[in-house]
N, C-alpha and C positions, 0 to 999 in steps of 0.2 A: 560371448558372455553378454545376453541380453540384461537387461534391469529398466528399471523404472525412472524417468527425470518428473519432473513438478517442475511447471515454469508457470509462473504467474505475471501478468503485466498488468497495470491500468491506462489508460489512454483518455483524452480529455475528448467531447466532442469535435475542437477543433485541430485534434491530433497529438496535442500538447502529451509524451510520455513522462519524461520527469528535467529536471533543470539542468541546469551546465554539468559535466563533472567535475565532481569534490572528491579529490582521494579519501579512499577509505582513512589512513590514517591522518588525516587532516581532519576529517568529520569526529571522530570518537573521541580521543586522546581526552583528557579532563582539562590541560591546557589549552585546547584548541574551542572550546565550549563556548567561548565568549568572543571568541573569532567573526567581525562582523561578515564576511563571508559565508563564516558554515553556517551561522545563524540566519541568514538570508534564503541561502541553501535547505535547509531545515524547514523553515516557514513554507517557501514552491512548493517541496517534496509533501508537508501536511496538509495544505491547501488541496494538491492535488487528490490525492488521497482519503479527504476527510468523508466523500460519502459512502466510505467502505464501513466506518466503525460503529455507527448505529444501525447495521443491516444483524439480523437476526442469524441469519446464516453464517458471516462470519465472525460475528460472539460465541456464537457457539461452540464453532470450532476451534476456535483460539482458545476456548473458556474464560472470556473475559466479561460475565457476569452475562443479565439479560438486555433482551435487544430494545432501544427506544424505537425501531420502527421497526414493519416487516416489508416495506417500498424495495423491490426489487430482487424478492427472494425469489420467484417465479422465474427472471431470467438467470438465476445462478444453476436455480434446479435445470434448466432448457440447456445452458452451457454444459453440463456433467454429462447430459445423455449424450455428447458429442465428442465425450474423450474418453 
């Protein structure tokens, strides 16, 4: 029974994937929000992350409105022909 996975990563130049682990139920919970740990946790994790959300390619896809730049949408198209 074949099917499809989607795995997505981001990786910093210096290798950097994402920070310590945070259990899942330690990060969400509404009491845990103010947690100086997840909140720590939070800030790496968007840090890392942040040149994803002004790329046009993935506003797009998410549909979360339009893109402030198009930097980078060139090696997203190069990465698809490759999966």
């Amino acid at each position: 029974m074949a099917g499809k996975v989607f795995f997505s990563v981001t990786m910093s130049l210096d290798g950097f994937m994402a920070p310590e682990a945070v259990p899942p139920e330690d990060a969400f919970p509404p009491e845990k929000q103010d947690d100086p740990d997840v909140r720590r946790w939070m800030s790496k994790w968007a840090e890392l992350q942040a040149w994803a959300f002004p790329q046009r390619w993935f506003r797009e896809n998410l549909k979360l409105g339009e893109a402030r730049e198009a930097a980078g949408d060139r090696d997203v198209r190069i990465a698809e022909r490759w999966t």
